[in-house]
C-alpha positions as CSV (number, residue, x, y, z in Angstrom):
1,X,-30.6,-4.6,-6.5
2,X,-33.5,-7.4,-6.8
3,X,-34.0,-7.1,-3.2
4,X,-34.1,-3.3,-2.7
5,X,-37.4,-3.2,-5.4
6,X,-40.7,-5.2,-3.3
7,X,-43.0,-4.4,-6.0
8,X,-42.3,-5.6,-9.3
9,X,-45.2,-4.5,-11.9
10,X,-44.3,-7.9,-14.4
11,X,-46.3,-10.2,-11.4
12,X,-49.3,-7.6,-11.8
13,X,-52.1,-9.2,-14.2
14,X,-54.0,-6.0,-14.7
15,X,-52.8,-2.4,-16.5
16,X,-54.8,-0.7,-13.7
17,X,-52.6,-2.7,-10.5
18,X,-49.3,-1.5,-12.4
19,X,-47.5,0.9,-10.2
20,X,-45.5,3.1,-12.2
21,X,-41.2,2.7,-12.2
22,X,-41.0,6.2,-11.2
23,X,-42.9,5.6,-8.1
24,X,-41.2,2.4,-7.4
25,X,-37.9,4.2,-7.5
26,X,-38.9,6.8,-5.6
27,X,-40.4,4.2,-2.7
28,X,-36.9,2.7,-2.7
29,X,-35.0,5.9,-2.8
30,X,-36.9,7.9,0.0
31,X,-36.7,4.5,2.5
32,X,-33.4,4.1,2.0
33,X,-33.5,0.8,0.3
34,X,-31.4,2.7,-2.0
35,X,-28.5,4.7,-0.6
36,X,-27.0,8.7,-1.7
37,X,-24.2,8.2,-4.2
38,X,-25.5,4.7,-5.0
39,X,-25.3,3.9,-8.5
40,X,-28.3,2.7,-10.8
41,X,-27.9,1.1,-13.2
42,X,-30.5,0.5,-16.8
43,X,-30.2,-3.2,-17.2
44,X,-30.2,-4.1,-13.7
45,X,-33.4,-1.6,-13.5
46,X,-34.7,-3.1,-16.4
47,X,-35.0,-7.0,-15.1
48,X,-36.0,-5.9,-12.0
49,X,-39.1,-3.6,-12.8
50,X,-39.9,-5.7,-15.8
51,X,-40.2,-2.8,-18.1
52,X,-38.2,-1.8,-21.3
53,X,-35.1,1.1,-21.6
54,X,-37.3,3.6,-22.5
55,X,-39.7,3.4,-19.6
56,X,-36.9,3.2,-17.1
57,X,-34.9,6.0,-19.1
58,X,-38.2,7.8,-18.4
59,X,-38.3,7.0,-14.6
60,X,-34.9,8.0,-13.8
61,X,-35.7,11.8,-15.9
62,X,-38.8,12.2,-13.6
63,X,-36.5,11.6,-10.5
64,X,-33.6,13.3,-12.0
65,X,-36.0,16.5,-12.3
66,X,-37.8,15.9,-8.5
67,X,-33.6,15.8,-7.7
68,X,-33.3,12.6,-6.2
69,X,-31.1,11.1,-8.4
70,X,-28.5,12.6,-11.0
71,X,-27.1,11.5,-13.8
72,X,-23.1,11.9,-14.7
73,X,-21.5,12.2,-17.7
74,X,-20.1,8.4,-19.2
75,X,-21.0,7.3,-15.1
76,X,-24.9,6.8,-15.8
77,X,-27.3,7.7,-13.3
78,X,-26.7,7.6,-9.2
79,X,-28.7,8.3,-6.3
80,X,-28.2,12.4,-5.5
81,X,-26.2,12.8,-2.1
82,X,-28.0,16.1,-0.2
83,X,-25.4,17.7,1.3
84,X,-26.4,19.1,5.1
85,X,-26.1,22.7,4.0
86,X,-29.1,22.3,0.9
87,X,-30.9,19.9,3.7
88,X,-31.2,23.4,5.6
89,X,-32.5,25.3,2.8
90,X,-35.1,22.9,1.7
91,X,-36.3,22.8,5.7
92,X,-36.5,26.8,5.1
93,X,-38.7,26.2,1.8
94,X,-40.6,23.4,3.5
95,X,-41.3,26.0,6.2
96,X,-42.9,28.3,4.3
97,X,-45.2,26.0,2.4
98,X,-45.9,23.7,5.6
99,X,-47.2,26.8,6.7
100,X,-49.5,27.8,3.9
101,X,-50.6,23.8,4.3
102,X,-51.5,24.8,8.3
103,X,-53.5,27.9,7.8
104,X,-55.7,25.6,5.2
105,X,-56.1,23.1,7.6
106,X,-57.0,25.3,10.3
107,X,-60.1,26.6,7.8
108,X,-61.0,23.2,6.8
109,X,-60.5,21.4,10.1
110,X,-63.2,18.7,11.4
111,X,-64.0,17.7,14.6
112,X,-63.2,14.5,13.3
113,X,-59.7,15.7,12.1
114,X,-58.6,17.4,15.3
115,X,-59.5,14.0,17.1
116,X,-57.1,12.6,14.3
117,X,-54.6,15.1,15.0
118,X,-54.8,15.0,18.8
119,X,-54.5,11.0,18.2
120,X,-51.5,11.3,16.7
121,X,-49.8,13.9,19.1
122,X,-50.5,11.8,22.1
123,X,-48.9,8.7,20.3
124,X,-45.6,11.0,20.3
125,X,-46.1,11.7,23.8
126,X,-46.2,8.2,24.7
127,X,-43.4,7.6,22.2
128,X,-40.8,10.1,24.1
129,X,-41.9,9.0,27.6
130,X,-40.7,5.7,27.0
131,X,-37.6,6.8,25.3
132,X,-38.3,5.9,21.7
133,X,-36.8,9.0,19.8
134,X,-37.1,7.2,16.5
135,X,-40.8,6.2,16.7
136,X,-41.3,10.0,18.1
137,X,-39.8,11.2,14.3
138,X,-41.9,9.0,13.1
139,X,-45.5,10.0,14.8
140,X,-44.1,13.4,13.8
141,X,-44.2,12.4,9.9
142,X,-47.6,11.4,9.9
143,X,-48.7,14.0,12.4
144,X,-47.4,16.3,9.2
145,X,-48.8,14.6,6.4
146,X,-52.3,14.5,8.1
147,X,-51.9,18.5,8.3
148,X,-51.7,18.0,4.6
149,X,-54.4,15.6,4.0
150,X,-56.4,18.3,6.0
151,X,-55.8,21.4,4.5
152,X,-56.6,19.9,1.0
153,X,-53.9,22.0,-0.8
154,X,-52.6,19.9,-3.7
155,X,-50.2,22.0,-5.1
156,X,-48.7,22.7,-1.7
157,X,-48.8,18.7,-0.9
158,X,-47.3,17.6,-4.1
159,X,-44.2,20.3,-3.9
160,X,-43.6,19.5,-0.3
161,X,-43.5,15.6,-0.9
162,X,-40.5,16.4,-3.1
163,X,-38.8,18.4,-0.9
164,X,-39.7,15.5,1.6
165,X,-37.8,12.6,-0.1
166,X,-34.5,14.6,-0.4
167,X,-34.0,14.7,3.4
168,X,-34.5,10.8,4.1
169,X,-30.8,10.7,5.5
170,X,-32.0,13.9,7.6
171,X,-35.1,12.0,8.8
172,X,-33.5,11.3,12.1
173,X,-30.8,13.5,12.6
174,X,-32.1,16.5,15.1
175,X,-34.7,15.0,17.2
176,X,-31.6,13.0,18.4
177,X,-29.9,16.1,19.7
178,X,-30.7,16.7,23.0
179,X,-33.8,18.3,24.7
180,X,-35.0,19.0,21.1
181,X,-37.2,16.2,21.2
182,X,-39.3,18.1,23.6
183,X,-38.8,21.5,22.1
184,X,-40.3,19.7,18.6
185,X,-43.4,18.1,20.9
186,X,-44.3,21.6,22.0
187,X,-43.9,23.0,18.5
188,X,-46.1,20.6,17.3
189,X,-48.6,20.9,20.1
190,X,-49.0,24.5,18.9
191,X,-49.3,23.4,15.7
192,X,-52.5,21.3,16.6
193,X,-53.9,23.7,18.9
194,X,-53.9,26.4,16.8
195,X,-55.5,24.3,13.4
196,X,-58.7,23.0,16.6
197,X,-59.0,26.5,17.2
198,X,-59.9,27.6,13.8
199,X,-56.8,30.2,14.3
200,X,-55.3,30.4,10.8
201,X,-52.8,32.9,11.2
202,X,-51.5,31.1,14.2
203,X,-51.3,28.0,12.8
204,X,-49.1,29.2,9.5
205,X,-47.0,30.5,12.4
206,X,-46.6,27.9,14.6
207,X,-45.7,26.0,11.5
208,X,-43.2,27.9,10.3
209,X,-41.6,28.2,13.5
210,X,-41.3,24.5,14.5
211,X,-39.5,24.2,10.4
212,X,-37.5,27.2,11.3
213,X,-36.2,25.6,14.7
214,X,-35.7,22.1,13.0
215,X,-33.3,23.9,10.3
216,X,-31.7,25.8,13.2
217,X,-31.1,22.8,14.9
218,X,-29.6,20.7,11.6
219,X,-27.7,24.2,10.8
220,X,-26.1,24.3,14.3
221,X,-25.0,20.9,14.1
222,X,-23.2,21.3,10.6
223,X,-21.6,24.6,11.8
């Protein structure tokens, strides 16, 4: 477990460089430094954040509540394994507030911003032309949280990011299925089009389609 934590708050000097256990879990849950069904357990926790019981007690509440991990009765707590079926409901939740996030952005928009977003959408481009599915996911999770950064909807951000870290063994899964990789670059295109436009109703809808077609696409492949 010592090597799946990088940032242990005991070597910071300062109470304002501590990063909280909470978040520390989190980092480790959502990259997968920490696998679904794994086990976690206090005293190891303990040594490893270089914090008491109570505050890791505390940690693993917060994350039990946000649903990434769950505790079992006499067992302690474990990482919570999503099961494909909940991975397509939260896609259909995501959809709906992705969208809400896309119409902001569309009425908060910058010049700047759409050069950002544009930025990004050509760096999947040149990500699928050369074949690299993965790093095309990947430009595709920024290209969303940008969206967010834009719109400047906190409560929508903060909801979605929870929703977000239950899917990490998702985080590949359909843009490997073929021809949706460019299905999910045209969605997106739309996506960005429609926020440089100013168009907010197009925007929520070109957002909730693109979510809508990703759950499709997990939802076909689980039968």
């Amino acid at each position: 477990m010592v090597d799946k934590i990088v940032d242990n708050p005991a070597h910071k000097t300062r109470p304002e460089d501590r990063v909280r256990p909470e978040d520390q879990l989190r980092e480790a849950i959502v990259t997968g430094r920490f696998q679904p069904s794994e086990r976690l357990v206090e005293a190891d926790l303990t040594r490893v954040l270089g914090v008491g019981r109570s505050a890791v007690r505390t940690a693993l509440a917060r994350l039990e509540h946000e649903g990434l991990i769950e505790h079992e009765r006499h067992r302690g707590a474990r990482v919570r394994l999503v099961e494909a079926r909940e991975a397509v409901e939260i896609l259909e939740a995501r959809a709906v507030l992705e969208g809400l996030a896309a119409r902001h952005a569309a009425l908060q928009a910058t010049p700047d911003d759409i050069d950002d977003l544009r930025r990004i959408l050509g760096g999947m481009r040149r990500r699928l032309d050369s074949g690299d599915l993965l790093g095309a996911s990947d430009e595709n999770a920024v290209l969303h949280r940008r969206l967010l950064e834009i719109s400047g909807h906190c409560t929508a951000a903060r909801l979605i990011a929870t929703l977000k870290s239950q899917l990490v063994r998702f985080q590949y899964r359909t843009i490997m299925l073929p021809g949706r990789s460019e299905h999910s670059f045209g969605e997106h295109r739309a996506i960005v089009e429609a926020v440089a436009a100013g168009d907010p109703d197009a925007a929520q809808e070109a957002m909730r389609i693109h979510l809508s077609h990703v759950a499709d696409a997990l939802r076909g492949e689980v039968g």
